[in-house]
Backbone of each chain as ProteinMPNN parsed JSONL, in Angstrom:
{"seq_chain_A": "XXXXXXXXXXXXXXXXXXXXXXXXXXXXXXXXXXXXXXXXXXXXXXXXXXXXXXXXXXXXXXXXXXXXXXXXXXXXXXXXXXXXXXXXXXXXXXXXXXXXXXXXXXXXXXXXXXXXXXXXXXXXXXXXXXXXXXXXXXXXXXXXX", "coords_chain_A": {"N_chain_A": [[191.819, 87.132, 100.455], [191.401, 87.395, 103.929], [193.291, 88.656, 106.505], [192.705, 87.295, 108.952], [191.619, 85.598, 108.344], [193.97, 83.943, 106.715], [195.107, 83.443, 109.33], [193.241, 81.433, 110.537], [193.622, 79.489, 108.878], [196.667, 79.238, 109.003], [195.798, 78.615, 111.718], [194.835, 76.318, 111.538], [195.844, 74.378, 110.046], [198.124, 74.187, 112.337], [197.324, 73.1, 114.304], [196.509, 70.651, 113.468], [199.03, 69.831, 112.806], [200.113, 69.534, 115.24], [198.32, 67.744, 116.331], [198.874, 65.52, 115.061], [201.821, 65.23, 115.442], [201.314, 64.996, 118.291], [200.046, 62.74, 118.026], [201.871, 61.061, 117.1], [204.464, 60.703, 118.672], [203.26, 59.424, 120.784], [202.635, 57.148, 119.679], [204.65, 56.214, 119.018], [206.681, 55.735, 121.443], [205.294, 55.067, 123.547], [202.421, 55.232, 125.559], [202.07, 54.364, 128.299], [204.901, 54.48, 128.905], [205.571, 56.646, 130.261], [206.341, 58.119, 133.19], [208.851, 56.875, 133.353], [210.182, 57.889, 131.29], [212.322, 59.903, 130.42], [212.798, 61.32, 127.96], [210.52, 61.252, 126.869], [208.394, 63.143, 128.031], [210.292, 65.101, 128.384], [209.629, 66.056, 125.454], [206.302, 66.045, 125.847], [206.612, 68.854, 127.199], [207.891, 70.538, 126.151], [205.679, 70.054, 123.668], [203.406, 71.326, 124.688], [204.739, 73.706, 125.877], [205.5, 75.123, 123.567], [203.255, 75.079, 121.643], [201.807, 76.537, 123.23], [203.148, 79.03, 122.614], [202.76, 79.065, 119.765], [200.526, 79.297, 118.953], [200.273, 82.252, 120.5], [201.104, 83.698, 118.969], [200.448, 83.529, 116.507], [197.647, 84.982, 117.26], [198.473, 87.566, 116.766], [197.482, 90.135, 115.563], [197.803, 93.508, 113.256], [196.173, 96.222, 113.057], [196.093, 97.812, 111.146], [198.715, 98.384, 108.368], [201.589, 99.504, 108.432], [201.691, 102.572, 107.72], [199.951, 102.534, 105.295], [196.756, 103.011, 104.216], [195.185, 101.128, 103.975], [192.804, 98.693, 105.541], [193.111, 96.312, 107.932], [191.795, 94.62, 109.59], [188.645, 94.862, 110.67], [185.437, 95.673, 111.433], [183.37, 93.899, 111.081], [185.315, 91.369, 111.029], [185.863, 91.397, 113.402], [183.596, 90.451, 114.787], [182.903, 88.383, 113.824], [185.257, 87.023, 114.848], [184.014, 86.849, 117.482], [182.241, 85.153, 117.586], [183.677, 82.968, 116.709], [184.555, 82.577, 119.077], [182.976, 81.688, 120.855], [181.907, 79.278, 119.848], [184.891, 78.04, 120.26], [184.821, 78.163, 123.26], [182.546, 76.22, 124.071], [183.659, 74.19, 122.501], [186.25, 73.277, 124.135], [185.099, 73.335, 126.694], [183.81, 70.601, 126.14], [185.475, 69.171, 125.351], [186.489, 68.981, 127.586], [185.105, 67.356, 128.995], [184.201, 64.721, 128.114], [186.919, 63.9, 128.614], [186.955, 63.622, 131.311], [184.679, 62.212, 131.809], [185.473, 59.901, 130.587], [187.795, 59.355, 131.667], [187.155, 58.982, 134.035], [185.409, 56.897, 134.08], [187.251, 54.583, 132.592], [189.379, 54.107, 134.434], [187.594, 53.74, 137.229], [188.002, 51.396, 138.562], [190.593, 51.536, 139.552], [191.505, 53.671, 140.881], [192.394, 55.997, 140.739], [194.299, 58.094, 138.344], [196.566, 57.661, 135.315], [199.713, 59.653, 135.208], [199.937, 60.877, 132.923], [197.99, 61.447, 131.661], [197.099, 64.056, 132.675], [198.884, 66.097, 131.046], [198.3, 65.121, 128.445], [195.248, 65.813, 128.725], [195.977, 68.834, 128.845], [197.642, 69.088, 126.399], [195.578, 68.321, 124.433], [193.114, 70.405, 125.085], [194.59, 72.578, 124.301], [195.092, 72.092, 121.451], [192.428, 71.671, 120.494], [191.314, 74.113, 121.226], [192.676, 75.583, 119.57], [191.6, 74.608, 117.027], [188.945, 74.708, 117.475], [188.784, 77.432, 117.131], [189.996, 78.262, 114.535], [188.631, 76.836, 112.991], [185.772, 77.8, 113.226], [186.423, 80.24, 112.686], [186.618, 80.268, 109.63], [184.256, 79.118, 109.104], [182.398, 81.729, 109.535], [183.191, 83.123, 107.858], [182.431, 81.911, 105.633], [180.04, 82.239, 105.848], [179.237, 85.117, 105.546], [179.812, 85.571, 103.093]], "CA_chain_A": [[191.759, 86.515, 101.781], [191.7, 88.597, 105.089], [194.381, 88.707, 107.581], [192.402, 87.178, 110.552], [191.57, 84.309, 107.551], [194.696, 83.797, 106.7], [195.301, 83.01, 110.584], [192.539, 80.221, 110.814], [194.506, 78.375, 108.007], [197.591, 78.784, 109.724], [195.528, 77.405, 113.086], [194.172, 75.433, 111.346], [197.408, 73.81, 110.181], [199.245, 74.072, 113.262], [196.481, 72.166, 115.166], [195.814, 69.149, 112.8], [200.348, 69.054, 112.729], [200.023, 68.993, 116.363], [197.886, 66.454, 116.88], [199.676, 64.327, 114.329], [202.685, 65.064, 116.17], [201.735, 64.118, 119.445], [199.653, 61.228, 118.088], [202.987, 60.302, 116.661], [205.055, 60.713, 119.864], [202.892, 58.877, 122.066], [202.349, 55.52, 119.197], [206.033, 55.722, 118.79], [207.206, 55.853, 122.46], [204.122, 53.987, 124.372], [201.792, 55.941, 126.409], [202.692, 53.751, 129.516], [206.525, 54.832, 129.055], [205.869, 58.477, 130.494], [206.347, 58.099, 134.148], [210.301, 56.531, 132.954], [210.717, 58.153, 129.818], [212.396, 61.482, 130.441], [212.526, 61.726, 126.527], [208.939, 62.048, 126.189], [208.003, 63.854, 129.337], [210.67, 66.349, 127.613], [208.66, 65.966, 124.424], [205.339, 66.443, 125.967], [206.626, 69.656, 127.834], [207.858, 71.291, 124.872], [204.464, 70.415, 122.511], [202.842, 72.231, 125.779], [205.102, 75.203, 125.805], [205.679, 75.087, 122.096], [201.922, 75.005, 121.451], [201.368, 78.022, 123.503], [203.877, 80.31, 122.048], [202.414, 79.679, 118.611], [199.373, 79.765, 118.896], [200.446, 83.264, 120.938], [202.012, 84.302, 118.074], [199.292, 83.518, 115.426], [196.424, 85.753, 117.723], [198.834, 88.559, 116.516], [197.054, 91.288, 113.587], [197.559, 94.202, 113.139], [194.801, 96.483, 112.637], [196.617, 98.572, 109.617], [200.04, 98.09, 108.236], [202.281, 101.188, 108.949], [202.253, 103.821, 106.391], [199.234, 101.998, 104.651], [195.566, 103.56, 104.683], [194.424, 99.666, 103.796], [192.641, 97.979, 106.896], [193.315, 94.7, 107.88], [191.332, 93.732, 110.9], [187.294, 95.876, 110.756], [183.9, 95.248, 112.665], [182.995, 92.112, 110.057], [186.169, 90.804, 111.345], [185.693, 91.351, 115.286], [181.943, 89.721, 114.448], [183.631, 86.988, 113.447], [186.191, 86.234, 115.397], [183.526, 87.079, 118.533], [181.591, 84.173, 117.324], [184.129, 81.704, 117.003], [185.088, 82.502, 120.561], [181.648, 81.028, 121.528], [182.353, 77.957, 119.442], [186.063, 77.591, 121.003], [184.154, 77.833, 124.017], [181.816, 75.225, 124.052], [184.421, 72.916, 121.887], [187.233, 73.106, 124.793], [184.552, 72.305, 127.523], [182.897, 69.195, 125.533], [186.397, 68.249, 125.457], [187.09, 68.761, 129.27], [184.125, 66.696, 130.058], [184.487, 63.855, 127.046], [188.032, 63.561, 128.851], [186.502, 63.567, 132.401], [183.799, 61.238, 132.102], [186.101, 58.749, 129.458], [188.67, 58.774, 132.182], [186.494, 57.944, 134.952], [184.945, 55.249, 133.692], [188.417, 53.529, 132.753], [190.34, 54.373, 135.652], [187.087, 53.386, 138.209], [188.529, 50.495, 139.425], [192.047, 51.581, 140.49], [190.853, 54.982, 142.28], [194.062, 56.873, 140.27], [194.581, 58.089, 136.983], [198.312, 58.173, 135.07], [199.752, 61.553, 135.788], [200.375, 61.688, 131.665], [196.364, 61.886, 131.107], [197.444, 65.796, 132.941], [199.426, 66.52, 129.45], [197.196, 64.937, 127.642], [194.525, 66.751, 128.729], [196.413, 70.413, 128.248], [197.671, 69.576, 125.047], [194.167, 68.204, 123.558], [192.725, 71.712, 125.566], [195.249, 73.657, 123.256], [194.339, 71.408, 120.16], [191.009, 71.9, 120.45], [191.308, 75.788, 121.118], [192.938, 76.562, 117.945], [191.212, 74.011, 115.973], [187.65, 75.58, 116.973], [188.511, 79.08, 116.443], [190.037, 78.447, 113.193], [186.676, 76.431, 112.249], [184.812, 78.896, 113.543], [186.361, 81.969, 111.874], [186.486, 80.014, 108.373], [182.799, 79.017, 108.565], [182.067, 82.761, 109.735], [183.972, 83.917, 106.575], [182.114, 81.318, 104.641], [178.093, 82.308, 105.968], [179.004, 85.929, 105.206], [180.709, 85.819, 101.705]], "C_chain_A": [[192.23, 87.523, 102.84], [192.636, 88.191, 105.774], [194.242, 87.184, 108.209], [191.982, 85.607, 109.189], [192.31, 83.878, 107.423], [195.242, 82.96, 108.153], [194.704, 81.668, 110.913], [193.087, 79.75, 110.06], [195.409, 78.157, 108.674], [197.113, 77.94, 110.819], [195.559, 76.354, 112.738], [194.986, 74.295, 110.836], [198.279, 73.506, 111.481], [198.761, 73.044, 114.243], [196.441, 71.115, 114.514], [197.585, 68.802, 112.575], [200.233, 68.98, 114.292], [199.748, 67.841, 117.19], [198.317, 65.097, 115.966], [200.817, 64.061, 115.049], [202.788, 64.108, 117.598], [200.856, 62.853, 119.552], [200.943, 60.315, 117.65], [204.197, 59.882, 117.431], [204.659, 59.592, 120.549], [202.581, 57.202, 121.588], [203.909, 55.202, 119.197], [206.927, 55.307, 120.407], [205.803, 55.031, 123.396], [203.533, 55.319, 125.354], [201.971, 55.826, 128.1], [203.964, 54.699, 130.182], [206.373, 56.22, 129.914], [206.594, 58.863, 132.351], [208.038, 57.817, 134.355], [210.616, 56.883, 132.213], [210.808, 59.56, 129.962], [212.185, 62.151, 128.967], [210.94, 62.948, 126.267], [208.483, 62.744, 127.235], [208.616, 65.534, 128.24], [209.418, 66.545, 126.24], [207.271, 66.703, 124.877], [205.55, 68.171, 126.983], [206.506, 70.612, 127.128], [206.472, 70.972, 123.842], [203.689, 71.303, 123.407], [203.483, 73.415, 125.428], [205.14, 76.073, 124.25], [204.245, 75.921, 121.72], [201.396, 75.972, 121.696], [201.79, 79.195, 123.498], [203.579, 80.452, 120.541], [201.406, 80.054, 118.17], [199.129, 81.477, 119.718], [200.486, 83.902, 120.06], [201.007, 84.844, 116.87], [198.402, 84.517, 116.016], [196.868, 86.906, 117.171], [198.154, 89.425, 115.354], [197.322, 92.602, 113.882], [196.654, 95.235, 112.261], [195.103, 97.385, 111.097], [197.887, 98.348, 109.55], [200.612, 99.411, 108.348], [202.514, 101.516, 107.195], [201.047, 103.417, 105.346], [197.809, 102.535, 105.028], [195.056, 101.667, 104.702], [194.068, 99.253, 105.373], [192.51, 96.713, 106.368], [191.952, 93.796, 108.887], [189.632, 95.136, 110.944], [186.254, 94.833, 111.734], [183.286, 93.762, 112.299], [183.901, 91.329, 110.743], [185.923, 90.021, 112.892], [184.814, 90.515, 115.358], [182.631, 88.347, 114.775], [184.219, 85.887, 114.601], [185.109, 85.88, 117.233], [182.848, 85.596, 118.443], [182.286, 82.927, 117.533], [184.783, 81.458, 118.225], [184.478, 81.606, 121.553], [181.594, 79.281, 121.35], [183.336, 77.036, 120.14], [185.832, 77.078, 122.287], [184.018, 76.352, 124.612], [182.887, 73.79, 123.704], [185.193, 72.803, 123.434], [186.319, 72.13, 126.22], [184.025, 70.844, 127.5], [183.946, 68.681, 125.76], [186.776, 67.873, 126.721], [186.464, 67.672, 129.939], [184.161, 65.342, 129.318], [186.24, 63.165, 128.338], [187.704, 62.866, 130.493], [185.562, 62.439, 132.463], [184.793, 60.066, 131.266], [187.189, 58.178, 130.896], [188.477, 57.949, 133.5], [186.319, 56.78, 134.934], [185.918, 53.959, 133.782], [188.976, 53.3, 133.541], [189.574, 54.34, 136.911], [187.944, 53.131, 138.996], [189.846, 50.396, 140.561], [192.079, 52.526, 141.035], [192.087, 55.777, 141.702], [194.354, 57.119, 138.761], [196.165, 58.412, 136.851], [198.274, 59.444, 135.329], [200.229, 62.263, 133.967], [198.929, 61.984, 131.034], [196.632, 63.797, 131.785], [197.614, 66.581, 131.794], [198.193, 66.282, 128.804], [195.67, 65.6, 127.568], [194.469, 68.272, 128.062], [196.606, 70.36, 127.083], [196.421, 69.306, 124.148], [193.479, 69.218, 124.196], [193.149, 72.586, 124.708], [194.47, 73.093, 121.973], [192.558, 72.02, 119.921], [190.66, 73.322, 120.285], [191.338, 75.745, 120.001], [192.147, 76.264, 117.2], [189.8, 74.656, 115.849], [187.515, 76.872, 116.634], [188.866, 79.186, 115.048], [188.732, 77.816, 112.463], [185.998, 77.543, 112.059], [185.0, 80.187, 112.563], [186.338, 81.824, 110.235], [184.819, 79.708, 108.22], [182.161, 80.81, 108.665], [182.105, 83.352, 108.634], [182.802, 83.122, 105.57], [180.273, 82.17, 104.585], [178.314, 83.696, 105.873], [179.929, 86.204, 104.162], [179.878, 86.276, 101.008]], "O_chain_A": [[193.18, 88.296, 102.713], [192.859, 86.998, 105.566], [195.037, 86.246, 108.147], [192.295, 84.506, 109.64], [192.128, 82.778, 107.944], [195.774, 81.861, 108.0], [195.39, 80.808, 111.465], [193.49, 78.833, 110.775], [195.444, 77.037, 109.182], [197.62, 76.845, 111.06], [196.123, 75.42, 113.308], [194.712, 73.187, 111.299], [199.07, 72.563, 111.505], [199.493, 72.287, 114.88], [196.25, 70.229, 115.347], [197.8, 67.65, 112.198], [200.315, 67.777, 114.54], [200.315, 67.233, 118.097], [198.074, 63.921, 116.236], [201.042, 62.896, 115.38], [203.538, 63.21, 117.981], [200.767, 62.103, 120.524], [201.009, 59.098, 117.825], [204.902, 58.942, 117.064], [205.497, 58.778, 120.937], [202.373, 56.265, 122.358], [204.336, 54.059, 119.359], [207.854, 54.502, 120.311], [206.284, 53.982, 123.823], [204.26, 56.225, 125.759], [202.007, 56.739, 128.924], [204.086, 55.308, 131.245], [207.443, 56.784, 130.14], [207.279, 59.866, 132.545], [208.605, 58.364, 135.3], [211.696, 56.369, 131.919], [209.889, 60.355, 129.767], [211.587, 63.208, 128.769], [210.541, 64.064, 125.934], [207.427, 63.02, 126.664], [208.005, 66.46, 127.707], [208.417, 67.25, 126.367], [207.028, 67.815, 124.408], [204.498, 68.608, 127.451], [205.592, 71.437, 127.128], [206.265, 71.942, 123.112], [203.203, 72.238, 122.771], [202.883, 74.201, 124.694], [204.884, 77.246, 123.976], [204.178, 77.139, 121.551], [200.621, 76.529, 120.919], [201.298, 80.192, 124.026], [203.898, 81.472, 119.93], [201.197, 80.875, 117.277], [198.011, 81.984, 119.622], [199.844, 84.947, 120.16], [200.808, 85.979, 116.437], [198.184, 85.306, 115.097], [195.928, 87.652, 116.896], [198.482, 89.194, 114.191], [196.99, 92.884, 115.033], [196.451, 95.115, 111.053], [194.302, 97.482, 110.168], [198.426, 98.077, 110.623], [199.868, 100.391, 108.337], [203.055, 101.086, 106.176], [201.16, 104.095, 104.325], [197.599, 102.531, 106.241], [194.549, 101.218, 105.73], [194.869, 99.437, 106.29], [192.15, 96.171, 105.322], [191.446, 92.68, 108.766], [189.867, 96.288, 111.307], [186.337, 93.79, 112.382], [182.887, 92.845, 113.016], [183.33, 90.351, 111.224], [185.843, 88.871, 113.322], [185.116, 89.572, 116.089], [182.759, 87.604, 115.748], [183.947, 84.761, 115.017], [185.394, 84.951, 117.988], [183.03, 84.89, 119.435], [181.869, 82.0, 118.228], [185.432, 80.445, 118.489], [184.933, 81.02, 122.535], [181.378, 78.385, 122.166], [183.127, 75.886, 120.528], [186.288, 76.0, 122.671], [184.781, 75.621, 125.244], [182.941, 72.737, 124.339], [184.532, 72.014, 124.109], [186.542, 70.999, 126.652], [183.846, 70.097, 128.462], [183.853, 67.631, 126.394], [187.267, 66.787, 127.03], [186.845, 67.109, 130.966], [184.147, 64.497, 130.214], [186.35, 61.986, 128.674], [188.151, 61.765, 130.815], [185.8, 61.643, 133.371], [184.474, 58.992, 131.776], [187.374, 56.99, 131.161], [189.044, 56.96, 133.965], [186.838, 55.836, 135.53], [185.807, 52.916, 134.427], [189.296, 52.115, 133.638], [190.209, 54.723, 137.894], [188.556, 53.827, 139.806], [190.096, 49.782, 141.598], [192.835, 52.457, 142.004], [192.813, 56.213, 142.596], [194.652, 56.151, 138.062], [196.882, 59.028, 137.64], [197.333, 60.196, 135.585], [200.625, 63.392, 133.678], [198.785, 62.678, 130.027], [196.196, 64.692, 131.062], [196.866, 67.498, 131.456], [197.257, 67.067, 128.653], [195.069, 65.834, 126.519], [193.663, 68.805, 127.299], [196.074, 71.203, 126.36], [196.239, 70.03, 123.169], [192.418, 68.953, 123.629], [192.355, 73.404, 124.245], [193.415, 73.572, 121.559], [191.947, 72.715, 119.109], [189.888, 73.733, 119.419], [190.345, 75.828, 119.278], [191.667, 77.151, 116.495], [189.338, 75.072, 114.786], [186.573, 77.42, 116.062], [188.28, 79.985, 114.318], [188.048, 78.307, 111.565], [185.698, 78.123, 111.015], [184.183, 80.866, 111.941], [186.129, 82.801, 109.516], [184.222, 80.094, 107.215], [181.406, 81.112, 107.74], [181.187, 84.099, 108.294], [182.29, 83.836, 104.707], [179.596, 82.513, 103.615], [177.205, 84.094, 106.23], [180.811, 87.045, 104.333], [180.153, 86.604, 99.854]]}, "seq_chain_B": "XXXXXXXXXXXXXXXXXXXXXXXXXXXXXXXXXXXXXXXXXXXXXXXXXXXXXXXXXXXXXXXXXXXXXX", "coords_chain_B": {"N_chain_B": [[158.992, 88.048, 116.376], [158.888, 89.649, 113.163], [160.633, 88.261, 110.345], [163.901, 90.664, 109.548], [165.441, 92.055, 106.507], [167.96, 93.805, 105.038], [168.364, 95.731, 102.872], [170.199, 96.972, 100.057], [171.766, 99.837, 98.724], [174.232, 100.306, 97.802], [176.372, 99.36, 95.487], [174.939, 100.676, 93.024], [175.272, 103.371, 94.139], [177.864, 103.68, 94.716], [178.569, 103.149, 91.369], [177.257, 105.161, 90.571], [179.04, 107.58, 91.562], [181.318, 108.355, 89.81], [182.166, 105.664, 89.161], [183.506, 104.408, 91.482], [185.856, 102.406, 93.42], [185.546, 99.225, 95.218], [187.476, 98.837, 96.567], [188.415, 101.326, 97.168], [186.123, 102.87, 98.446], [186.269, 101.291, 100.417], [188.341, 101.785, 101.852], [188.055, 104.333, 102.208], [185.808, 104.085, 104.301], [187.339, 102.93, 106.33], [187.201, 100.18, 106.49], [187.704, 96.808, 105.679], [188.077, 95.499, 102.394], [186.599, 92.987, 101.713], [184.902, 93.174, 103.221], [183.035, 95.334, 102.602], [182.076, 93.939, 99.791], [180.532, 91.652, 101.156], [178.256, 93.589, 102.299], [177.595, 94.615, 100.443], [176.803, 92.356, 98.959], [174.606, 91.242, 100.464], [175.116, 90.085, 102.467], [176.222, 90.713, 104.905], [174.967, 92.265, 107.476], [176.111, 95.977, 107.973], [177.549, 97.851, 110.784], [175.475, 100.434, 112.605], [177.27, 102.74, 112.41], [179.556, 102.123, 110.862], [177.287, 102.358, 108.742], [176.4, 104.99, 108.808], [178.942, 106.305, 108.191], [179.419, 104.998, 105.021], [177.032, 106.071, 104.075], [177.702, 108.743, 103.836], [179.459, 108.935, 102.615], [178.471, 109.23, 100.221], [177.503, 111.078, 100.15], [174.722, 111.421, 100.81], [171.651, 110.857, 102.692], [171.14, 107.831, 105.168], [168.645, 106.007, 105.225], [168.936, 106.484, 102.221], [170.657, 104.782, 101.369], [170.614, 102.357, 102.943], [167.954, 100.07, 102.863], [165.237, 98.954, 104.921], [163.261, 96.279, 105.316], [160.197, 94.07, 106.072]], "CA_chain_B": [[159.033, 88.929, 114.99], [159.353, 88.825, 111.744], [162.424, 88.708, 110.115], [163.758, 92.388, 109.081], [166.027, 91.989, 105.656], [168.558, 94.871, 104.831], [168.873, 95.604, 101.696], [171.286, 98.67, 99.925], [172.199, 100.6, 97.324], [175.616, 100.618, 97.7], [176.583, 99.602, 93.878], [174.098, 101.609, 92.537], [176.249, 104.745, 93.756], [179.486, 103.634, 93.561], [178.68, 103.165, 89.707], [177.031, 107.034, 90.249], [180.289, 108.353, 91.885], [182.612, 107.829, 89.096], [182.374, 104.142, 89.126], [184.163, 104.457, 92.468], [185.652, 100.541, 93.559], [185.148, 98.578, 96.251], [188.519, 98.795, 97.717], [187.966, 102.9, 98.069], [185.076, 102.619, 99.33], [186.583, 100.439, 102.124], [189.63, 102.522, 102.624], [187.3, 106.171, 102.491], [185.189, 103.53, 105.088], [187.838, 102.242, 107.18], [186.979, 98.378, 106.418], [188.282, 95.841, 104.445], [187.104, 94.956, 100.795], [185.659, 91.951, 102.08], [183.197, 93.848, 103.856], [182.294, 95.911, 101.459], [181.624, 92.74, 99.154], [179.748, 91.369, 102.356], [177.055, 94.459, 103.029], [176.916, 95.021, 98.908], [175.561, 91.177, 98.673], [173.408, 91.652, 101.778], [175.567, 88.438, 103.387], [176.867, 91.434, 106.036], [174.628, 93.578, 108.077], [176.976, 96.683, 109.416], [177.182, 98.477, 112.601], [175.001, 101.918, 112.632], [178.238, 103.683, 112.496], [179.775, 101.9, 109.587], [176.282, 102.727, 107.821], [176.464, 106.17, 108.289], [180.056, 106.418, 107.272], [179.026, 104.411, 104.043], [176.045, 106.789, 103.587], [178.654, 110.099, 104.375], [181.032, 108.915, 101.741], [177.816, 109.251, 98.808], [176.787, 112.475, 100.811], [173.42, 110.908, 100.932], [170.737, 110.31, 104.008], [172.017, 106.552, 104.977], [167.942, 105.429, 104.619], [168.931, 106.283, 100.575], [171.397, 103.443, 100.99], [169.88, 101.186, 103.304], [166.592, 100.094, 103.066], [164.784, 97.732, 105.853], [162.472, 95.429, 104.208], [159.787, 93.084, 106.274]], "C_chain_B": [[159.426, 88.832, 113.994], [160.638, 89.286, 111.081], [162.636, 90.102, 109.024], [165.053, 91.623, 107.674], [166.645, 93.465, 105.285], [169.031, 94.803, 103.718], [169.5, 96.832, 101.219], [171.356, 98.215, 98.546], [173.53, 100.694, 96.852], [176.618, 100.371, 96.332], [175.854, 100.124, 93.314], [175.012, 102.922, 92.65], [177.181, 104.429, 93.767], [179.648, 103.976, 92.464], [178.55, 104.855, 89.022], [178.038, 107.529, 90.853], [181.273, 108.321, 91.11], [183.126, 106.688, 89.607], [183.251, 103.959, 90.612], [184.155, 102.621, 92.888], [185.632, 100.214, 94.887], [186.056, 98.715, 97.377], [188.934, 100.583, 98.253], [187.511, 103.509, 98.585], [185.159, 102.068, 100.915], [188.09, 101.541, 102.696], [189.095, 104.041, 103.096], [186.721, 105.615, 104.19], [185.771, 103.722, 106.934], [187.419, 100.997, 107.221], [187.443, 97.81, 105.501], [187.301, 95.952, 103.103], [186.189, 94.15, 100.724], [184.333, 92.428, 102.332], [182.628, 94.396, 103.448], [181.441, 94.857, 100.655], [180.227, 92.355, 99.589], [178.406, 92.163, 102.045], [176.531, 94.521, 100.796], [175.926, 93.599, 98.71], [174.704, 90.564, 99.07], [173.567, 90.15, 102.463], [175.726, 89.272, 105.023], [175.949, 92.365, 106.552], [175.526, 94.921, 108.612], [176.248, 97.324, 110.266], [176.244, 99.826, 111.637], [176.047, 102.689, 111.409], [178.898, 103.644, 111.278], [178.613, 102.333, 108.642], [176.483, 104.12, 107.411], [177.569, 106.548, 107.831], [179.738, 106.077, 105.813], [177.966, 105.82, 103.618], [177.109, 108.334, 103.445], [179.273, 110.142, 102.846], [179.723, 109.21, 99.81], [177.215, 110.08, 99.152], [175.201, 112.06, 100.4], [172.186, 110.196, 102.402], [171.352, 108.347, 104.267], [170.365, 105.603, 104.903], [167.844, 105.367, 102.837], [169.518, 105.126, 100.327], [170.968, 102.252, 101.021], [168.957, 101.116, 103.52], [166.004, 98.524, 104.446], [163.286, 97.46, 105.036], [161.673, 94.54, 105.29], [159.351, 92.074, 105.965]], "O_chain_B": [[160.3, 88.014, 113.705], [161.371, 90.265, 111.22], [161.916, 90.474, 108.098], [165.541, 90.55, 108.029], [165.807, 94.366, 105.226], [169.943, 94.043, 103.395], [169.372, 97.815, 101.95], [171.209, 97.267, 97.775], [173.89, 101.079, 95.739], [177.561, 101.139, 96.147], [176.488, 100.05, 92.262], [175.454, 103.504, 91.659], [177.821, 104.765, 92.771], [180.484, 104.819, 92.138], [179.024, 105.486, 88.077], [177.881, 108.686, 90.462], [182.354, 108.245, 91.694], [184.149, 106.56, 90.28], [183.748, 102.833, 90.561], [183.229, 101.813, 92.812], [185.719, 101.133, 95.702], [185.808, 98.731, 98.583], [189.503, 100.962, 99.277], [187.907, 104.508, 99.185], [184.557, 102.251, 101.973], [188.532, 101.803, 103.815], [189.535, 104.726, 104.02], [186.976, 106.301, 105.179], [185.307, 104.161, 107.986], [187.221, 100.668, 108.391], [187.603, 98.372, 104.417], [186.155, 96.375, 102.951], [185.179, 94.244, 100.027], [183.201, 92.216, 101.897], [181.429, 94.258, 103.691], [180.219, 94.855, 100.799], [179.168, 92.507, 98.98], [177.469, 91.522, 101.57], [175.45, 94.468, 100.208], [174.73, 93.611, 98.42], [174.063, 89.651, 98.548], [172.709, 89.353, 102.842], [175.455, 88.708, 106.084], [176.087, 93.48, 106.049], [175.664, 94.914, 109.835], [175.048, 97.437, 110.516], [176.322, 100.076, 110.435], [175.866, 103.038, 110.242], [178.99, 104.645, 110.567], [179.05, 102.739, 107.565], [176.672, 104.528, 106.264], [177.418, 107.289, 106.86], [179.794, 107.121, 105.163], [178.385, 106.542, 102.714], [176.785, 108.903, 102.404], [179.487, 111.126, 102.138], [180.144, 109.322, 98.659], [176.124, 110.162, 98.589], [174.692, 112.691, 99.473], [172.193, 109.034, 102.81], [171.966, 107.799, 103.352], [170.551, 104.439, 104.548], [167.099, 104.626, 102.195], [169.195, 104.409, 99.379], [170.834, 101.381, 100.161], [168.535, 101.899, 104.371], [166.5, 97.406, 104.589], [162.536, 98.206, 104.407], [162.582, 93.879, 105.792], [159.031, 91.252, 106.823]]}, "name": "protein", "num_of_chains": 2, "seq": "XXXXXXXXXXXXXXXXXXXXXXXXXXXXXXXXXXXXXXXXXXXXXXXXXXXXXXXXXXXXXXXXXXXXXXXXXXXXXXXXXXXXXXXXXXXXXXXXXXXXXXXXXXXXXXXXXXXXXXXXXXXXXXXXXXXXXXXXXXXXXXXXXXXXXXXXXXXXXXXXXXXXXXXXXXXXXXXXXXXXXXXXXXXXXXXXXXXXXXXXXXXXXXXXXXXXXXX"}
C-alpha cells in the first residue's frame, strides 16, 4: 500500500468519525439548542477547527524518506491524486447547492435561516472534501492496479 | 479515434537483466513498485519521461519496450 493510499484510509476514517461525531452532537444536544447552547457552539467550533488541522495534517507526504533511495509519492501518484481533485470538486459543490436549494425551500416562509445551518454547512463542506478525495484516490488506486 | 493500447516488455527484460525485481527497477526509475506493477500489467500508461528512463535502465530504444498497438 502507497503512502498517498494509506492517507485516503486515514480520510477516509476521519470523515465517516466526523460525521458520526457531529451527527452525534447535534441528536444528543438538539439542533434548535445552538443559538443558547454555548456547549455546542463550543463543540461545533472545535469539529470546524479540529477538522481543518487534520485533514491539514493528513495532505502531508513526503516525496522520499531521508536517507532512503525508496520513493513514496511518483507521477502514478500525482495522476491520481489530480483526479480525485476533480471528484472533490464536483462532490463539495453538489453539496453547496443540495444545502442551498434544501434550505430554501424549508426556510421560504420565514425569509431567515438558523445561523447554525452556517456550521453546518462548513463542517459538511469539510466532510465531504476529505470523504471525496479519499474515494477518489482509492478508486484511482483500484482502476489502475 | 481509435483507441491506441500500450503494451511493454518490461518483464521480459527484467527476467533478461539478471532477473532484476520490480522494486529496483522502481528505485533505478525513481517510482514506486506500484507503478511498476501498474505499466508492467498495462493498467498504467507513463509519462514520456518515465518511459525513457524505463527504456535507459535496459539500455534499449524505449519503442523495444513500449509498443503502441491500434
Amino acid at each position: 500500500m502507497t503512502p498517498l493510499q494509506k492517507r485516503a484510509w486515514l480520510g477516509l476514517g476521519v470523515g465517516v468519525g466526523m460525521s458520526l461525531a457531529i451527527l452525534a452532537v447535534f441528536i444528543a444536544r438538539g439542533v434548535t439548542s445552538f443559538d443558547d447552547d454555548l456547549v455546542l457552539r463550543a463543540i461545533a467550533y472545535v469539529l470546524c477547527v479540529g477538522g481543518l488541522l487534520v485533514y491539514g495534517v493528513t495532505l502531508r507526504i513526503k516525496r522520499r524518506q531521508p536517507g532512503r533511495s525508496e520513493v513514496l509519492i511518483d507521477e502514478r501518484d500525482k495522476e491520481i491524486v489530480r483526479k480525485a481533485t476533480m471528484a472533490q470538486l464536483w462532490a463539495v459543490l453538489l453539496s453547496l447547492f443540495i444545502w442551498a436549494i434544501a434550505l430554501t425551500e424549508v426556510y421560504w416562509g420565514q425569509k431567515s435561516i438558523p445561523i447554525i445551518y452556517a456550521y453546518l454547512i462548513a463542517i459538511s463542506g469539510l466532510i465531504v472534501n476529505i470523504l471525496a478525495q479519499a474515494i477518489g484516490i482509492l478508486i484511482g488506486y483500484r482502476r489502475t492496479r | 479515434m481509435p483507441k491506441a493500447e500500450i503494451s511493454n516488455r518490461i518483464r521480459r527484460l527484467r527476467f533478461d537483466h539478471g532477473e532484476m525485481t520490480q522494486e529496483e527497477l522502481a528505485n533505478r526509475v525513481g517510482c514506486t513498485r506500484q507503478t511498476i506493477i501498474a505499466v508492467e500489467a498495462g493498467k498504467y500508461v507513463p509519462s514520456l519521461s518515465l518511459a525513457f528512463q524505463i527504456a535507459k535502465v535496459f539500455r534499449a530504444p524505449v519503442e523495444d519496450v513500449f509498443q503502441y498497438e491500434e
